[in-house]
N, CA, C and O atoms as CSV, one atom per row, in Angstrom:
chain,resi,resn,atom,element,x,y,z
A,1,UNK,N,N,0.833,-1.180,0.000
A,1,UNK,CA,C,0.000,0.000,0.000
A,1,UNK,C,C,0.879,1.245,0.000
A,1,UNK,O,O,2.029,1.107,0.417
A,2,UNK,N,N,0.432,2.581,-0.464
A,2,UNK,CA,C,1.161,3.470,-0.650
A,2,UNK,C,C,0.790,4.313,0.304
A,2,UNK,O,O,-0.369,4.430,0.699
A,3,UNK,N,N,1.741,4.931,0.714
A,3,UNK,CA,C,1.528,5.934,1.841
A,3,UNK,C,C,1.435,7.599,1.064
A,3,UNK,O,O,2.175,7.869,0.119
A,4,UNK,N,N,0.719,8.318,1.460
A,4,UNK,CA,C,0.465,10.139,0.844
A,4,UNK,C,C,0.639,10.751,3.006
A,4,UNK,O,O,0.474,10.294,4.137
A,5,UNK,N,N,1.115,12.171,2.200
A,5,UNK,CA,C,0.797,13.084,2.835
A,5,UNK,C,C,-0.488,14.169,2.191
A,5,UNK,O,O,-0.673,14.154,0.975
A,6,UNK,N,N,-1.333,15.082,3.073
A,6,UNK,CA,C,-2.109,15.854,2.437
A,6,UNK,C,C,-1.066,17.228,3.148
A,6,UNK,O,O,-0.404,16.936,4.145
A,7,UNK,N,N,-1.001,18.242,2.757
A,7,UNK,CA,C,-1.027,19.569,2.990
A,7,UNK,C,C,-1.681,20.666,2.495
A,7,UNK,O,O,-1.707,21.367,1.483
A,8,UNK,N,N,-2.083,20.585,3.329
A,8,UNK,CA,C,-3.412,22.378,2.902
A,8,UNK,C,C,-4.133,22.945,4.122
A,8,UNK,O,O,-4.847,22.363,4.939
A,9,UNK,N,N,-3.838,23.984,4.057
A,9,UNK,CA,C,-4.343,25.003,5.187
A,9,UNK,C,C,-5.889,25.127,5.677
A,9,UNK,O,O,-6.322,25.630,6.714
A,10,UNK,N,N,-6.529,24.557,4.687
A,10,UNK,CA,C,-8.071,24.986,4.952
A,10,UNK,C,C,-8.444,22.966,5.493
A,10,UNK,O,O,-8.120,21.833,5.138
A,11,UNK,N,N,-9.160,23.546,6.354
A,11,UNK,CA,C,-9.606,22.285,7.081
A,11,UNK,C,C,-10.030,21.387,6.540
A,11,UNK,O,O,-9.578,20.292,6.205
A,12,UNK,N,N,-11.174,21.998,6.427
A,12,UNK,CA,C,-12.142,21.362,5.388
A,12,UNK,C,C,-11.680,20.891,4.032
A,12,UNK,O,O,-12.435,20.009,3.623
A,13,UNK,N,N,-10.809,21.140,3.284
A,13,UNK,CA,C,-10.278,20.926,1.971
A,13,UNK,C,C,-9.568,19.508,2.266
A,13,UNK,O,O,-9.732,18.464,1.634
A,14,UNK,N,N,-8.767,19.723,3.346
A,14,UNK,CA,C,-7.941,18.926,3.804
A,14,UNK,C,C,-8.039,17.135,4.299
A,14,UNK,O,O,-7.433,16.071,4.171
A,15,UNK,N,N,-9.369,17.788,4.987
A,15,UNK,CA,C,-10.432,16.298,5.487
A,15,UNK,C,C,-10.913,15.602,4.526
A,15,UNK,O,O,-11.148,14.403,4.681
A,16,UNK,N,N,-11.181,16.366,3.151
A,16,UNK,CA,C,-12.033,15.805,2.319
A,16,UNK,C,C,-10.652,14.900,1.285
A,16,UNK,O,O,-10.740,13.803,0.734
A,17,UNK,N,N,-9.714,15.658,1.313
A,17,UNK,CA,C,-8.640,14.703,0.294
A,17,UNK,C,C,-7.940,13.322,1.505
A,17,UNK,O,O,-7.322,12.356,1.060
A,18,UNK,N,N,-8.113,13.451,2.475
A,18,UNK,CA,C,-7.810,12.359,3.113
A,18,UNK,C,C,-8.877,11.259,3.097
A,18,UNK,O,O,-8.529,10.103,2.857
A,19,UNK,N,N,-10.407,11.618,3.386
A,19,UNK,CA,C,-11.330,10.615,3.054
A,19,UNK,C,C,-11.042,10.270,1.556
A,19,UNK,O,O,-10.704,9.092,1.441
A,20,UNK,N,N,-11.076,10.929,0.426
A,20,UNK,CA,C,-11.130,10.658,-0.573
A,20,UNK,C,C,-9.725,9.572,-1.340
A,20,UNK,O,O,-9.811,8.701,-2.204
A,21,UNK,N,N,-8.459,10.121,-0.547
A,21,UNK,CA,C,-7.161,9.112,-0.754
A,21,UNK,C,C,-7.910,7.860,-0.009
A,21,UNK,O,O,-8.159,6.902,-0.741
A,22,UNK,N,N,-8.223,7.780,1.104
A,22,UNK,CA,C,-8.193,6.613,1.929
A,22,UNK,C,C,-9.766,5.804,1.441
A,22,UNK,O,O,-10.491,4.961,1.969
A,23,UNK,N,N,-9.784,6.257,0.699
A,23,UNK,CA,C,-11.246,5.783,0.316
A,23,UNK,C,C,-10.924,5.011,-1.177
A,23,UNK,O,O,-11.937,4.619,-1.756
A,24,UNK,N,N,-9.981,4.825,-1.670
A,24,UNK,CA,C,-8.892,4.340,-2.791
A,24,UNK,C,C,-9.113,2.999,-2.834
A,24,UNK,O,O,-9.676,2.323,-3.695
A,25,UNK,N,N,-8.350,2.539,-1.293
A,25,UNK,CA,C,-8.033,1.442,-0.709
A,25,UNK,C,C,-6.609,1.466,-0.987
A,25,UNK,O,O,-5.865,0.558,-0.615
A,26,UNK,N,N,-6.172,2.585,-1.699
A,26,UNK,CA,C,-4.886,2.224,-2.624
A,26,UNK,C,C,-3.766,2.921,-1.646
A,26,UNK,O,O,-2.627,2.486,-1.811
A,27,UNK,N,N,-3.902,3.777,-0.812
A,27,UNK,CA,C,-2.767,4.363,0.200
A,27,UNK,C,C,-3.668,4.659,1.008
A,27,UNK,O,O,-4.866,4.750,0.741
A,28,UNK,N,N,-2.918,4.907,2.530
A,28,UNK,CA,C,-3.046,5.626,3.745
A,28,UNK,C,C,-2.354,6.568,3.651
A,28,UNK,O,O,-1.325,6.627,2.978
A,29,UNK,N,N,-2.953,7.665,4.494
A,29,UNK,CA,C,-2.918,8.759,4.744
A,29,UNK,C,C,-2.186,8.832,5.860
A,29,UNK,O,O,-2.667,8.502,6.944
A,30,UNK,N,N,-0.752,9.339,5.710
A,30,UNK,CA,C,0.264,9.652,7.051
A,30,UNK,C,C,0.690,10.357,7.947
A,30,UNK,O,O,1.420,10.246,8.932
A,31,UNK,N,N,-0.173,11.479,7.196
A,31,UNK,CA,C,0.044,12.949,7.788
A,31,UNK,C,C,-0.571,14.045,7.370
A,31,UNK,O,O,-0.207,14.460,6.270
A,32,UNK,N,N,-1.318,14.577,7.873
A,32,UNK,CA,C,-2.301,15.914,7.475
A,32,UNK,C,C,-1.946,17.162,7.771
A,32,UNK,O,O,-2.462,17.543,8.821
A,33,UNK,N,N,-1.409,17.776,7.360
A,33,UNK,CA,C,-0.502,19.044,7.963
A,33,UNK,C,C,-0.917,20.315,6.974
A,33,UNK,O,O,-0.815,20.529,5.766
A,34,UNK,N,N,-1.453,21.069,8.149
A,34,UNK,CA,C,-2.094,22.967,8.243
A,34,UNK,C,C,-1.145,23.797,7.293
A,34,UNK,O,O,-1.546,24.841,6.779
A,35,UNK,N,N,0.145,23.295,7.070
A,35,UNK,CA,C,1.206,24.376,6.750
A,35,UNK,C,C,2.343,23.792,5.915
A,35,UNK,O,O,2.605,22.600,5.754
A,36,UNK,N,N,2.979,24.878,5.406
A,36,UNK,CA,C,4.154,23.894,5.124
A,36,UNK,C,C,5.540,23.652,5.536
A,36,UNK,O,O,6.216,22.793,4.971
A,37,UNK,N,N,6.080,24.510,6.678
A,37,UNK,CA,C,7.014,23.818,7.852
A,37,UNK,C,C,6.661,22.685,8.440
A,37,UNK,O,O,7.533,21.858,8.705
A,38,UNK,N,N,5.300,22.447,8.750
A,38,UNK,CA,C,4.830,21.066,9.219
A,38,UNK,C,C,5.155,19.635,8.004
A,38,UNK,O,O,5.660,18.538,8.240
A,39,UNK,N,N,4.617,20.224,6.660
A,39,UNK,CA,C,4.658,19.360,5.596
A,39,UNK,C,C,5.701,18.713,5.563
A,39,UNK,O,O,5.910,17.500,5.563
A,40,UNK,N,N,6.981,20.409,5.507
A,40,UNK,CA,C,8.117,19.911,5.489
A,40,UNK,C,C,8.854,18.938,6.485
A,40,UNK,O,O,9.663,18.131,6.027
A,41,UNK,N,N,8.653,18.982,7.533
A,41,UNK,CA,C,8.978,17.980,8.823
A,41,UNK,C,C,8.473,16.309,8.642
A,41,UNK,O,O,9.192,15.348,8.914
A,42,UNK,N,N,7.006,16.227,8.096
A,42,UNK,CA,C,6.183,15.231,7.885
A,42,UNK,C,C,6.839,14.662,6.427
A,42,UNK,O,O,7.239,13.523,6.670
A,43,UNK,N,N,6.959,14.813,5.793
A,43,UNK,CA,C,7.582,14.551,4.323
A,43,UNK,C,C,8.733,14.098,4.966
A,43,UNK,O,O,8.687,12.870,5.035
A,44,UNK,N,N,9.861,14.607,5.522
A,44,UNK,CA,C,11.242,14.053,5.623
A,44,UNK,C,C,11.195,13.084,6.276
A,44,UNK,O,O,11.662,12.053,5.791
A,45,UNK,N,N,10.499,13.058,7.883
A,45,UNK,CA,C,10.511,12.109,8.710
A,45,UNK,C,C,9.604,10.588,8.164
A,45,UNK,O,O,9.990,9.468,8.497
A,46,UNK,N,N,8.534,10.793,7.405
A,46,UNK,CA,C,7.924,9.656,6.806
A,46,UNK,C,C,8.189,9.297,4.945
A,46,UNK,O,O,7.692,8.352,4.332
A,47,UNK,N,N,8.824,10.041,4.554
A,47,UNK,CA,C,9.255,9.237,3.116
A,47,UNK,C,C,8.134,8.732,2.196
A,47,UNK,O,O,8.246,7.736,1.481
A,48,UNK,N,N,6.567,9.850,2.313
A,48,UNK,CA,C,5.664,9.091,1.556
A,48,UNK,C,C,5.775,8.879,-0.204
A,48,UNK,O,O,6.584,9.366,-0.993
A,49,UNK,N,N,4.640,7.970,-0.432
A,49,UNK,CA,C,4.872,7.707,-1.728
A,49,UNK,C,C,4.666,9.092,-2.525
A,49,UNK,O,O,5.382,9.626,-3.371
A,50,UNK,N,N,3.131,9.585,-1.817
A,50,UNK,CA,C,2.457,10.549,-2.746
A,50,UNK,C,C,2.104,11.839,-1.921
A,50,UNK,O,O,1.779,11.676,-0.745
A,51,UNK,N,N,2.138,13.014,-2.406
A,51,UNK,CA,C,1.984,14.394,-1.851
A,51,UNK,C,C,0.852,15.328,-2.324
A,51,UNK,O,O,1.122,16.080,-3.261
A,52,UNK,N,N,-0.270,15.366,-1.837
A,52,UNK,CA,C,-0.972,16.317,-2.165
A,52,UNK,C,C,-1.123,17.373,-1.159
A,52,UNK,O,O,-1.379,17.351,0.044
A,53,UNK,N,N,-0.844,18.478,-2.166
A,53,UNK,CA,C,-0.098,19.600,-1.867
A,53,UNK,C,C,-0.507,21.265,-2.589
A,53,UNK,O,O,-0.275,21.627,-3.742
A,54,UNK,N,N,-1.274,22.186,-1.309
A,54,UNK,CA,C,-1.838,23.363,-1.508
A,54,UNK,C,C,-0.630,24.377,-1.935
A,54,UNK,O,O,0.502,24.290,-1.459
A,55,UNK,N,N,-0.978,25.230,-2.779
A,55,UNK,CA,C,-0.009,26.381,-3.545
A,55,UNK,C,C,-0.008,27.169,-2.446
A,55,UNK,O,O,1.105,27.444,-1.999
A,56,UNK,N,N,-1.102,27.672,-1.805
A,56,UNK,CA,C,-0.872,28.690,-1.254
A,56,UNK,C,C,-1.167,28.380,0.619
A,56,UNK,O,O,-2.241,28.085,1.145
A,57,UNK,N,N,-0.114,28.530,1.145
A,57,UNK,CA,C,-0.519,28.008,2.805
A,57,UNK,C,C,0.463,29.095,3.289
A,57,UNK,O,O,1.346,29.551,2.562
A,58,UNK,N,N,0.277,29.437,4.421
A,58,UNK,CA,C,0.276,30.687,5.341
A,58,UNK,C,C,1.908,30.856,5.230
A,58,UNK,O,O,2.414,31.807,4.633
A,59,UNK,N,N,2.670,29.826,5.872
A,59,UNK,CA,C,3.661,29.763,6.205
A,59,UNK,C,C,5.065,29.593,5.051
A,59,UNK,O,O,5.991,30.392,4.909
A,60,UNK,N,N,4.913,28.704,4.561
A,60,UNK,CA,C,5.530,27.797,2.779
A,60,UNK,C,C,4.608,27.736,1.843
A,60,UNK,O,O,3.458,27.300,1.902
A,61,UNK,N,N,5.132,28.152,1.070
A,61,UNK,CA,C,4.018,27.396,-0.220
A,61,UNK,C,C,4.264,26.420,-0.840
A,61,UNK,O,O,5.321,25.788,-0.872
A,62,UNK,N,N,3.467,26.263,-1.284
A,62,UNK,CA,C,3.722,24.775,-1.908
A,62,UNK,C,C,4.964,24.595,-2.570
A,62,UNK,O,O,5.523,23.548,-2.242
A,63,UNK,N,N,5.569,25.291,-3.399
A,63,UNK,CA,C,6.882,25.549,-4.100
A,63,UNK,C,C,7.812,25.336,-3.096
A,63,UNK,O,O,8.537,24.349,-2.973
A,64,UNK,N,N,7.743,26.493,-2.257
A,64,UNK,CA,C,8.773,26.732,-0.810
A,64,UNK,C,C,8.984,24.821,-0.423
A,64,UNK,O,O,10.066,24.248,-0.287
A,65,UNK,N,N,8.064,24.402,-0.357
A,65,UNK,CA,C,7.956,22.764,0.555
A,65,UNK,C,C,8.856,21.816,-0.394
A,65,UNK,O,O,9.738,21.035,-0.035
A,66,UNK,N,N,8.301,22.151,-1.984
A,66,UNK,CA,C,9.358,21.344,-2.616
A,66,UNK,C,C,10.780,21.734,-2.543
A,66,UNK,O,O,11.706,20.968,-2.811
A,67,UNK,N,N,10.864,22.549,-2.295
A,67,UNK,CA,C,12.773,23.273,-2.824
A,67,UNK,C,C,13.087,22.787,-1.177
A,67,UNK,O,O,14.210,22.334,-0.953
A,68,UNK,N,N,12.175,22.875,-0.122
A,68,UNK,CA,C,13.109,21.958,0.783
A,68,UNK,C,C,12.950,21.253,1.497
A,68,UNK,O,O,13.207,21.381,2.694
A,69,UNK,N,N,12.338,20.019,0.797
A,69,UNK,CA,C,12.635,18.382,0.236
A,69,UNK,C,C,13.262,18.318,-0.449
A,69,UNK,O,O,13.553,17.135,-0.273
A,70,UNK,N,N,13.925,18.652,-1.347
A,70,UNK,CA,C,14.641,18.691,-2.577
A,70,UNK,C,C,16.222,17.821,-1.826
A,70,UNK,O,O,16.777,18.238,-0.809
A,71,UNK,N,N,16.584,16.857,-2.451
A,71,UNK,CA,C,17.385,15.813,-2.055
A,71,UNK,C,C,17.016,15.212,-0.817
A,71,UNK,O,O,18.117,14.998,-0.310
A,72,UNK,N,N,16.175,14.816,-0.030
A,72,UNK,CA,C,15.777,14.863,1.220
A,72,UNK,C,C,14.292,13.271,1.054
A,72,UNK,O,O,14.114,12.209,1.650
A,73,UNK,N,N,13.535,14.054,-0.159
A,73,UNK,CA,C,12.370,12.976,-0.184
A,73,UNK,C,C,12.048,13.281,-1.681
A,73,UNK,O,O,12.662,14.165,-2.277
A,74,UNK,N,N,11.367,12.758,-2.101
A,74,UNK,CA,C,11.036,12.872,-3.290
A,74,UNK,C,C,9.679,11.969,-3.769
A,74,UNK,O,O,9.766,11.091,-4.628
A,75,UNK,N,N,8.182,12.382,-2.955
A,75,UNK,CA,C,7.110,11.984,-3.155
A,75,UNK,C,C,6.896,12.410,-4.388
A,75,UNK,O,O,7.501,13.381,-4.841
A,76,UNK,N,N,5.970,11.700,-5.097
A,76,UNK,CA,C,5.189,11.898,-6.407
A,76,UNK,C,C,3.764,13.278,-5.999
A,76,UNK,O,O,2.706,13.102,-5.395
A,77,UNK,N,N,4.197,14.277,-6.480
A,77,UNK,CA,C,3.092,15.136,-6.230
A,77,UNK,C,C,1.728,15.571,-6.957
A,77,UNK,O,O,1.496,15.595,-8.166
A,78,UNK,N,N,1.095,15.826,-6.142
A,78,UNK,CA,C,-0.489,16.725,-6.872
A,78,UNK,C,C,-0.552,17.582,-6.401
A,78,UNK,O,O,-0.520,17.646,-5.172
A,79,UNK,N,N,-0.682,18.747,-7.275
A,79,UNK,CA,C,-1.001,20.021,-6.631
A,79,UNK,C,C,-2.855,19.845,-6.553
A,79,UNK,O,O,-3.681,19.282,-7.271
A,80,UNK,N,N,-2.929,20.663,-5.271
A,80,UNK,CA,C,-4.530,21.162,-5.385
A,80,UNK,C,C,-4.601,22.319,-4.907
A,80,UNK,O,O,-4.415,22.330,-3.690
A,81,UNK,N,N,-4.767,23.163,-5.300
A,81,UNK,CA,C,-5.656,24.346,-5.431
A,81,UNK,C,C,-6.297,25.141,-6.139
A,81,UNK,O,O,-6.223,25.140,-7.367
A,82,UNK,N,N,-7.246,26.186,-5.245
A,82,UNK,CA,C,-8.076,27.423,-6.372
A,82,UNK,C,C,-7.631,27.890,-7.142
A,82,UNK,O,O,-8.437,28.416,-7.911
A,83,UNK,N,N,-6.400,28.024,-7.445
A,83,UNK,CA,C,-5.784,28.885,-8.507
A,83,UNK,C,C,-4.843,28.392,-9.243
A,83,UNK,O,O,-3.765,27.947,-8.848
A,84,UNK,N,N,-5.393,28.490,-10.775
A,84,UNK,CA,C,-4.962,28.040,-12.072
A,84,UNK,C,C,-3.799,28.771,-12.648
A,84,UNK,O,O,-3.370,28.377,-13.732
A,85,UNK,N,N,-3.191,29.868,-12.013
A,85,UNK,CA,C,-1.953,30.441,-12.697
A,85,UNK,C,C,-0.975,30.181,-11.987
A,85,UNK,O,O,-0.102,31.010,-11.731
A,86,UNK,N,N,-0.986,28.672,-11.455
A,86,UNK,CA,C,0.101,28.357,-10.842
A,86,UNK,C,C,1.079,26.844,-11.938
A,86,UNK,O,O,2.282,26.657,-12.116
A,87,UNK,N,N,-0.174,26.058,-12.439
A,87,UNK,CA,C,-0.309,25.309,-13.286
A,87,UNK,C,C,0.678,24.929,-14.177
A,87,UNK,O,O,1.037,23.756,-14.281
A,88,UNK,N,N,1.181,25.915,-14.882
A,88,UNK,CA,C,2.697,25.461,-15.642
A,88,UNK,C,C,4.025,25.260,-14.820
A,88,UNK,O,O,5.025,24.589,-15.073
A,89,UNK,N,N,3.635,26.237,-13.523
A,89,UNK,CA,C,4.839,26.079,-12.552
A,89,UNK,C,C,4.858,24.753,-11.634
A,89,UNK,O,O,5.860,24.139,-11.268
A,90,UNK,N,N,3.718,24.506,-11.396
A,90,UNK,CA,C,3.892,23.047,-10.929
A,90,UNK,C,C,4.396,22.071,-12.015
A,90,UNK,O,O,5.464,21.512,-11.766
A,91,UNK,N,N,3.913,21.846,-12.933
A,91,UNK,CA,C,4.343,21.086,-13.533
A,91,UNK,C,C,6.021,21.429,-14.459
A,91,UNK,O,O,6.180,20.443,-15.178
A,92,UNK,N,N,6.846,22.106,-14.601
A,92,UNK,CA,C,8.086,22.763,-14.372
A,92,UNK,C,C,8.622,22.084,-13.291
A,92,UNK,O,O,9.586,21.453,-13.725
A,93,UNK,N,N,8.445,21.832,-11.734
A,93,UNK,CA,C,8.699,20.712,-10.782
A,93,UNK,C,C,8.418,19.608,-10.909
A,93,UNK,O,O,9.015,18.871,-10.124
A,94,UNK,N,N,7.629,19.048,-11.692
A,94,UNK,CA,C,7.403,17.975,-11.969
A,94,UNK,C,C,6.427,17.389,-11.392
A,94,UNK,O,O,6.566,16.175,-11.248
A,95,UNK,N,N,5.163,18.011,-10.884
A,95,UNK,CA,C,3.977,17.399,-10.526
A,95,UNK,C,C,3.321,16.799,-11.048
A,95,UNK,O,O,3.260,17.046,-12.252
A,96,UNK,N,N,2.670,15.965,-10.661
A,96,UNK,CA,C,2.015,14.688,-11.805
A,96,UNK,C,C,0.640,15.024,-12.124
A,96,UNK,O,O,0.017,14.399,-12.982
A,97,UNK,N,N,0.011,16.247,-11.291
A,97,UNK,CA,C,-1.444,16.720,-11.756
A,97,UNK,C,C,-1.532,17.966,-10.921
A,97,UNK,O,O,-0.562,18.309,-10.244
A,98,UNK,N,N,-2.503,18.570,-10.935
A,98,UNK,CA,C,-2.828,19.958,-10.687
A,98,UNK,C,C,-4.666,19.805,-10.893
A,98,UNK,O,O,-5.373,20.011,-11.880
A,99,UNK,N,N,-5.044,19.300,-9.318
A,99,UNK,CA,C,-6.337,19.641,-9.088
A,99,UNK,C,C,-6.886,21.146,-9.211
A,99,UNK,O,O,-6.412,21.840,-8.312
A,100,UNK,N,N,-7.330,21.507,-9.651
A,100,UNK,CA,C,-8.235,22.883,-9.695
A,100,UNK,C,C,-9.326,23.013,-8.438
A,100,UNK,O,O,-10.298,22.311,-8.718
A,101,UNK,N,N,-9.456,23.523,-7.442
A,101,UNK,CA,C,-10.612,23.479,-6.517
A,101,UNK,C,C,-12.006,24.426,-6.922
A,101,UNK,O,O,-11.767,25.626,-7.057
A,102,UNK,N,N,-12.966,24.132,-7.060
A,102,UNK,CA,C,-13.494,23.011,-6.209
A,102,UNK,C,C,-13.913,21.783,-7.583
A,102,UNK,O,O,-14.628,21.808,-8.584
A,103,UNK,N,N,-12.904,20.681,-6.850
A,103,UNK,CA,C,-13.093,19.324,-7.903
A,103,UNK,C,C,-14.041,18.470,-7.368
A,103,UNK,O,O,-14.540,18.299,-6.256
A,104,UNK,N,N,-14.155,17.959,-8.522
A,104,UNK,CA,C,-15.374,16.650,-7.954
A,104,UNK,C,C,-14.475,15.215,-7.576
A,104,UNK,O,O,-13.245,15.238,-7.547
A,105,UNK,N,N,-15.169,14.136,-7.329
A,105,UNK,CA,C,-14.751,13.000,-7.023
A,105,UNK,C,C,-14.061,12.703,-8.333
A,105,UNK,O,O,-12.871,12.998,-8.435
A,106,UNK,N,N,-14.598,12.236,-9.180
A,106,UNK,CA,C,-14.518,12.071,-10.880
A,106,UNK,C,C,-13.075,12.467,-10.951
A,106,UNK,O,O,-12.221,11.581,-10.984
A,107,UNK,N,N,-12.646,14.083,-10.984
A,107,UNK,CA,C,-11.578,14.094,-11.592
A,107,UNK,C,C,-9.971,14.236,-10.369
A,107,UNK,O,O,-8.789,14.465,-10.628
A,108,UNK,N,N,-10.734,13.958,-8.980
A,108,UNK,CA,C,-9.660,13.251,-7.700
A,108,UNK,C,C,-9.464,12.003,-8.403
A,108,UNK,O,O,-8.458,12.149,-9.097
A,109,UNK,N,N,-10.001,10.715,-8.572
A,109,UNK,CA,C,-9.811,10.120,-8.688
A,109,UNK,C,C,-8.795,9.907,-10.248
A,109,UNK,O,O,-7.983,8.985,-10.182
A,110,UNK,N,N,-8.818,10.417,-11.097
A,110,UNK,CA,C,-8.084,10.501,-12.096
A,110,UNK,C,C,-6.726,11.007,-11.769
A,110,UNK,O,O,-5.636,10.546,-12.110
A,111,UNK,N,N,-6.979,11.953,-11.106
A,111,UNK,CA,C,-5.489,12.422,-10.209
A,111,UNK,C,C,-4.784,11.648,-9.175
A,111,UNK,O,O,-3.570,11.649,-8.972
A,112,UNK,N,N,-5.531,11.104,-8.656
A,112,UNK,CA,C,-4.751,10.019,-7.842
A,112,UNK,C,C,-4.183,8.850,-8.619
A,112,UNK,O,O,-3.026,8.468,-8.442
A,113,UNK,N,N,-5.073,8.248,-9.545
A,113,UNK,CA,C,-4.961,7.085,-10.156
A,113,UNK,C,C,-3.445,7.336,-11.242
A,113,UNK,O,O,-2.579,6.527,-11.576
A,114,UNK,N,N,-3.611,8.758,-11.557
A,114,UNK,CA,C,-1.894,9.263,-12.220
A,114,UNK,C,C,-0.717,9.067,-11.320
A,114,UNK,O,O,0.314,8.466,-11.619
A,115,UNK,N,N,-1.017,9.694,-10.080
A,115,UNK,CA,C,-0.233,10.007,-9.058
A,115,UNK,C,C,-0.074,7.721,-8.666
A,115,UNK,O,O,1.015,7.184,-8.469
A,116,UNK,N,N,-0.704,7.360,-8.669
A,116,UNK,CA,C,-0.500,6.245,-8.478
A,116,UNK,C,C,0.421,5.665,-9.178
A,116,UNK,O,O,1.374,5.337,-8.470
A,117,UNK,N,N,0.567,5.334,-10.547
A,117,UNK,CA,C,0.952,5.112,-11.524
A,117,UNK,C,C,2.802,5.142,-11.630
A,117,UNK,O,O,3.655,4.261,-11.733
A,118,UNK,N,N,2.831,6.513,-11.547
A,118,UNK,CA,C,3.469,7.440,-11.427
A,118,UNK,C,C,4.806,6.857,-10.184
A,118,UNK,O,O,6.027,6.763,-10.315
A,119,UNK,N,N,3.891,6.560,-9.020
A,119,UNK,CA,C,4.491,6.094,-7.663
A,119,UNK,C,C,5.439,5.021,-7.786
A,119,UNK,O,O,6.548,4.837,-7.285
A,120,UNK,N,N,4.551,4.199,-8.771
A,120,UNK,CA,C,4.838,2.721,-8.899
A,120,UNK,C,C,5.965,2.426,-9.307
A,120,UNK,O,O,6.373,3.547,-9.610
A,121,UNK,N,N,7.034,1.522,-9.615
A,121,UNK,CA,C,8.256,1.363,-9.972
A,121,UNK,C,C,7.905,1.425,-11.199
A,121,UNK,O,O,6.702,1.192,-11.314
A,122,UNK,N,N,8.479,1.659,-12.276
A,122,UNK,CA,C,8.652,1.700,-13.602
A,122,UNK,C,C,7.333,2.324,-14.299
A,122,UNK,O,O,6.850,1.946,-15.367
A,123,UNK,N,N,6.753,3.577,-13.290
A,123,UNK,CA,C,5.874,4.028,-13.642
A,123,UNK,C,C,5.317,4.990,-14.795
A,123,UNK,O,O,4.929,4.411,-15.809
A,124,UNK,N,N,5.267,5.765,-14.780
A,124,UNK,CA,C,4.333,7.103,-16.026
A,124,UNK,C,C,5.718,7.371,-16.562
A,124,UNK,O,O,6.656,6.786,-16.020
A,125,UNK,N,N,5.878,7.944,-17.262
A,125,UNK,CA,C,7.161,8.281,-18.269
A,125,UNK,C,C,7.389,9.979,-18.845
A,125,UNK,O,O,6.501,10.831,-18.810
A,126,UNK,N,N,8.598,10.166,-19.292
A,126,UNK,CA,C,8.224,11.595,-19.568
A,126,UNK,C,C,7.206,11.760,-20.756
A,126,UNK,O,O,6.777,12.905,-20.897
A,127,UNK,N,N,6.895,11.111,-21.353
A,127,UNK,CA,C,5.380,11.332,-22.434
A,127,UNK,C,C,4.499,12.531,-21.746
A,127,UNK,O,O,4.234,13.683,-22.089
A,128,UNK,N,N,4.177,11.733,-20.636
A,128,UNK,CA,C,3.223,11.962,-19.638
A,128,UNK,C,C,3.187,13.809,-19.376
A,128,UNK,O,O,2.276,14.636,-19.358
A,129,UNK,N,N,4.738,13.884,-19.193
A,129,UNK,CA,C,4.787,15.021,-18.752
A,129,UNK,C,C,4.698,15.857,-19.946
A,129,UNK,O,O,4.069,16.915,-19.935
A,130,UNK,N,N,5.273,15.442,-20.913
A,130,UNK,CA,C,4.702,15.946,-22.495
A,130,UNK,C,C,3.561,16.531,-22.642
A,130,UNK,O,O,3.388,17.719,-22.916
A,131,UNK,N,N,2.206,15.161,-22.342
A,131,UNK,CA,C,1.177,15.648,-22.957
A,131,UNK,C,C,0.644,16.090,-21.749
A,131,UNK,O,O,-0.520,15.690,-21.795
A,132,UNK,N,N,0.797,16.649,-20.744
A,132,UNK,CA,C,0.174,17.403,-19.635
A,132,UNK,C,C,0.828,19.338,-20.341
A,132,UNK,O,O,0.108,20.321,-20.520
A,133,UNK,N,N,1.961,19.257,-20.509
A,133,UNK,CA,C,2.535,20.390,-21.251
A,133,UNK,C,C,1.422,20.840,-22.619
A,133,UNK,O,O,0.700,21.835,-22.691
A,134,UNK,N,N,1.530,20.151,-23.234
A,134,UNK,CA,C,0.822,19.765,-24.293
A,134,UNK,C,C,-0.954,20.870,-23.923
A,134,UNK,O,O,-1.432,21.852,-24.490
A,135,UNK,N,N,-1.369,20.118,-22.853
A,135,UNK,CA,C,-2.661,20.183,-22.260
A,135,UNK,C,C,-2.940,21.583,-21.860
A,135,UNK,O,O,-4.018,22.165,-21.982
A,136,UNK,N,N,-1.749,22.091,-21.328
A,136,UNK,CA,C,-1.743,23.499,-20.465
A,136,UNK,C,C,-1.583,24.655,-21.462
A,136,UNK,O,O,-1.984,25.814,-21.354
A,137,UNK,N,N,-0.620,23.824,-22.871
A,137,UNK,CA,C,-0.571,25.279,-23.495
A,137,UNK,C,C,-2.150,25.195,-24.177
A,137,UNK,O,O,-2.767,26.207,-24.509
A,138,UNK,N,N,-2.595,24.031,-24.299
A,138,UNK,CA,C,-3.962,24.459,-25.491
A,138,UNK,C,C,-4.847,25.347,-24.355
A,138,UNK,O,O,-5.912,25.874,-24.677
């Protein structure tokens, strides 16, 4: 089974991507963290597979959290948040999707099921990251 962290500041956002990972069957949920000094602490000390991960949180942003993990851990990420002009820059880090809020079940699950993939040994390929490029400029 694969282990995720969630990070995102809003409670409620937060609760709902942990029911929704753990509702998979496919990973547990290791750590739920408000911020991203917390993220960052939770990410190093547990080594998860997968990271879903808010752009904008009080403390780090989502960016800030990757640059330091950076040699440290290296989860497979999803961005989620409200705001779409972040989108080429996540994926520039190499995120494997970019939830838009407010998403439905439908297209979590497509994002996870990438992010899964992705996790797996000999997983998603740079194609992938191609036609997500591909996706953002149309």
């Amino acid at each position: 089974m694969l282990t995720a962290i969630v990070a995102d500041d809003e409670k409620i956002a937060r609760k709902r991507l942990v029911r929704l990972i753990e509702e998979t069957g496919a990973a547990e949920v290791v750590a739920a963290c408000a911020g991203g000094r917390e993220a960052v602490e939770q990410i190093i000390a547990l080594q998860p597979n997968l990271l879903f991960l808010d752009v904008q949180m009080p403390d780090l942003d989502g960016f800030e959290v990757l640059r330091a993990i950076a040699g440290k851990a290296s989860p497979t990420t999803v961005f989620v948040t409200a705001f779409d002009q972040y989108a080429v820059r996540a994926f520039e880090v190499h995120a494997v999707d970019y939830l838009l809020k407010p998403y439905d079940t439908t297209r979590f699950r497509e994002a996870f099921a990438r992010a899964k993939d992705r996790a797996q040994p000999g997983g998603a390929s740079r194609a992938d990251d191609e036609r997500m490029r591909a996706l953002i400029a149309d």
